[in-house]
N, C-alpha and C positions, 0 to 999 in steps of 0.2 A: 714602507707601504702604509696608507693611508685607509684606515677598516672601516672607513665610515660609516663609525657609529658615536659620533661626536655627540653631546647634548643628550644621547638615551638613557634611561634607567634603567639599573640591575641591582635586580636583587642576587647577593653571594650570601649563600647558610654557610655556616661553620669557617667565619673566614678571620676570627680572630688571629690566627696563627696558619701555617703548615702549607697546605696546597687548595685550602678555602681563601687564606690571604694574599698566595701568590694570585688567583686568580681575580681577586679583586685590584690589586694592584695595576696587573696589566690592563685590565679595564679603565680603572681612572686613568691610566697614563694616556688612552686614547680617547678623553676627554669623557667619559659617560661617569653618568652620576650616580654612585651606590648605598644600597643601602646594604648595611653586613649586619651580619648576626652571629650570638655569640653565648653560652651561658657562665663564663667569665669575666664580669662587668670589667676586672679593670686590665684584662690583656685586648679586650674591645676596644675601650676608651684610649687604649694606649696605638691600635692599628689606624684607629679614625682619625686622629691626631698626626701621625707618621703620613695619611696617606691626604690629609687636607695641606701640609706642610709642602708634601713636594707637588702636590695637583690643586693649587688654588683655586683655581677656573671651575671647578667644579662642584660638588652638593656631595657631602658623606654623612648619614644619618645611621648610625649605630643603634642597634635595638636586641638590648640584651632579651636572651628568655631561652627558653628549651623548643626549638623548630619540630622537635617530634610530637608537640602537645598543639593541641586543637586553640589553644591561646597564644603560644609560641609564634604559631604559623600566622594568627590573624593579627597581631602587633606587626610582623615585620611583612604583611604583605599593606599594612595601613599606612605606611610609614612610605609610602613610592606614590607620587599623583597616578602610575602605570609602569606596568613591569614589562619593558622591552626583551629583558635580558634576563633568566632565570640559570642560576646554578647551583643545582639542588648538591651538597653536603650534607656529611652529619657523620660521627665520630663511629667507626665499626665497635660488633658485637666483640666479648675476649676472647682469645684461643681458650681450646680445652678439647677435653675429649667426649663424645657426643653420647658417652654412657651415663654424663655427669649431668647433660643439662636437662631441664624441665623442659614440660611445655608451656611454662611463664616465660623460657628462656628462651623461646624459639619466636614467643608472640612477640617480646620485645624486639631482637632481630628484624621481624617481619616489619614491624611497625615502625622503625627508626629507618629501616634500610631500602623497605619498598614503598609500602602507604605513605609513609611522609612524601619522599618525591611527586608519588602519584597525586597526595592532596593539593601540591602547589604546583602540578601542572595541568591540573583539573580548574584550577581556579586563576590562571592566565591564559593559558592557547585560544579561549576562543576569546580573549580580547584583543589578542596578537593577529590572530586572523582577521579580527574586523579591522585592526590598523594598517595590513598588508606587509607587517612587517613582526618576525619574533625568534626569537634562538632560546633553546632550553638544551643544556650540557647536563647531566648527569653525572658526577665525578663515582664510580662504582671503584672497579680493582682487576686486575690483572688476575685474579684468583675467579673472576667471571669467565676465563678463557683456560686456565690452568688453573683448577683446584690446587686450593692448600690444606692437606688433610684438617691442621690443628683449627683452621679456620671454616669450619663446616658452617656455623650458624650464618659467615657472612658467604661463603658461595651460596648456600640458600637463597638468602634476602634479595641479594644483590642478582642471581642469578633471573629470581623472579620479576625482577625490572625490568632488567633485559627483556627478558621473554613482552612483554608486556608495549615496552617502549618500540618491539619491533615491529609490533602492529598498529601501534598506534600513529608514529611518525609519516607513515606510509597513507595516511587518511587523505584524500586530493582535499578535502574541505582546510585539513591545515597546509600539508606539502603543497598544494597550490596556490595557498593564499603565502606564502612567502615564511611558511611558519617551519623552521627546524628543529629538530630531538634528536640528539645524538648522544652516545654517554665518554667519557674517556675512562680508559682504563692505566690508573698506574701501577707501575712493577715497585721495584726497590727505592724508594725517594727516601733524604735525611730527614724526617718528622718525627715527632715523639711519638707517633703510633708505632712507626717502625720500632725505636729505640725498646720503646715497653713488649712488643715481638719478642727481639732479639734477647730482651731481659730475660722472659719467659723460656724462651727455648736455652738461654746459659745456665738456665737455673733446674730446667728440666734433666739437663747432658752434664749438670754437674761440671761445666766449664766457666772459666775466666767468659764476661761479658766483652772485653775487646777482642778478645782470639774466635767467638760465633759473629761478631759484625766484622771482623776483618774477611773472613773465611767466604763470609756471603759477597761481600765488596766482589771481591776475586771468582764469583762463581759469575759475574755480570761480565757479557763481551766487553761492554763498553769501559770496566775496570775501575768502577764510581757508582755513586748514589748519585739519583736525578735531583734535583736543585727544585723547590719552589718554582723562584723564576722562568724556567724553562716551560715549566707546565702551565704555569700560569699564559704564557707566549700560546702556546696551544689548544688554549681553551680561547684566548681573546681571537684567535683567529677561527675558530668554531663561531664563534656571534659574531663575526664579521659579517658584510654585505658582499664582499668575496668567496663566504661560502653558502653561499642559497642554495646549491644543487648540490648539495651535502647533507641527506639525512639518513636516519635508522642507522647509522653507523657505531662501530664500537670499536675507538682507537687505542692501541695497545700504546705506551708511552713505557718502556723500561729497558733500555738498552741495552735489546736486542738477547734477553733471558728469553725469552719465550721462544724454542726450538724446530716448531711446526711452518711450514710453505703457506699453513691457511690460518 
């Protein structure tokens, strides 16, 4: 299928690695031009490289920096002549237990998982609506739909977007003008966020680290961890031109753990 979104620009945050670089990937592969961001210069310069390699045809502008800082943000929104395509990332808060954290702990949280989003879709929707054309994905968590206790600071954050994004997608000045917000939500995927989870929790239970990732593998119908690529498929079909009558959505992506009809 043909998403045509050939020739546009996307910006992907947090796309050095994990399910920020699957989702850039699937994007250059449908020909649009990214700009990724990352605050490890050289697994950056090492994705930009992999993704100029197999996608010629295309523009990949890497811009390292911290996307949750007010500098971060405007380096890698300077770096796109126009942001077609926005896919807000950024690494979650750590597990812990919510006796432990501050209110330093909660304002970070807030500020990496919600305000960052909101500052960079504050500062393209209404340019996407004047183009007729624009898709903003939020990559949040499956813990936005089913809390994780140990992960309170990011149900929080992430929850707050939600809340936020529902009303806002819903606005005819952008949902008419061609402009979509949707966020996906991932379950169990192979990334080093998971991995350093599951460390967390082996190290908590006093267990071997492969017998709590084995264990969980096995709690998923689908009997596997989701794939980068898979999600990355997912999101480039969220910015498609296929899906225009798709917004305020909040896609659950984790095979089939989430137990609930709604």
């Amino acid at each position: 299928m043909d998403l045509g979104v050939k020739g546009k620009w996307a910006l992907v945050c947090a796309a050095s690695k994990g399910l920020g670089k699957g989702c850039a990937a699937a994007l250059a592969a449908e020909g649009v031009n990214v700009v990724i961001t990352a605050r490890g210069l050289e697994a950056l310069h090492e994705t930009a490289a992999e993704l100029r390699r197999a996608h010629p045809g295309i523009e990949v502008r890497p811009v390292a920096g911290d996307i949750t800082t007010a500098q971060g943000r405007a380096d890698a929104l300077a770096a796109a002549p126009q942001v077609d395509i926005l896919v807000n990332n950024a690494g979650g808060p750590p597990p812990g237990d919510f006796r432990h954290w501050s209110r330093e702990d909660w304002l970070a949280a807030i500020d990496a998982n919600m305000l960052t989003p909101i500052e960079l879709i504050k500062a393209t929707v209404d340019a996407m609506a004047q183009r007729g054309f624009g898709r903003v994905v939020n990559i949040t968590s499956a813990a936005v739909k089913a809390p994780i206790d140990t992960l309170g600071l990011s149900n929080g954050a992430r929850s707050g977007l939600t809340g936020f994004v529902a009303g806002l997608a819903r606005q005819p000045k952008l949902a008419g003008r061609n402009v979509t917000i949707n966020n996906l939500l991932p379950g169990p995927f192979d990334t080093d966020r998971l991995r350093k989870t599951v460390q967390a929790a082996a190290a908590a239970q006093g267990r071997p680290q492969e017998s709590v990732w084995e264990q969980r593998r096995l709690n998923v119908p689908a009997q596997r961890y989701g794939t980068a690529e898979e999600f990355g498929a997912a999101c480039a079909f969220l910015c498609s031109t296929h899906a225009g009558y798709i917004t305020g959505q909040n896609w659950l992506i984790d095979g089939g753990l989430y137990p609930g009809t709604f």
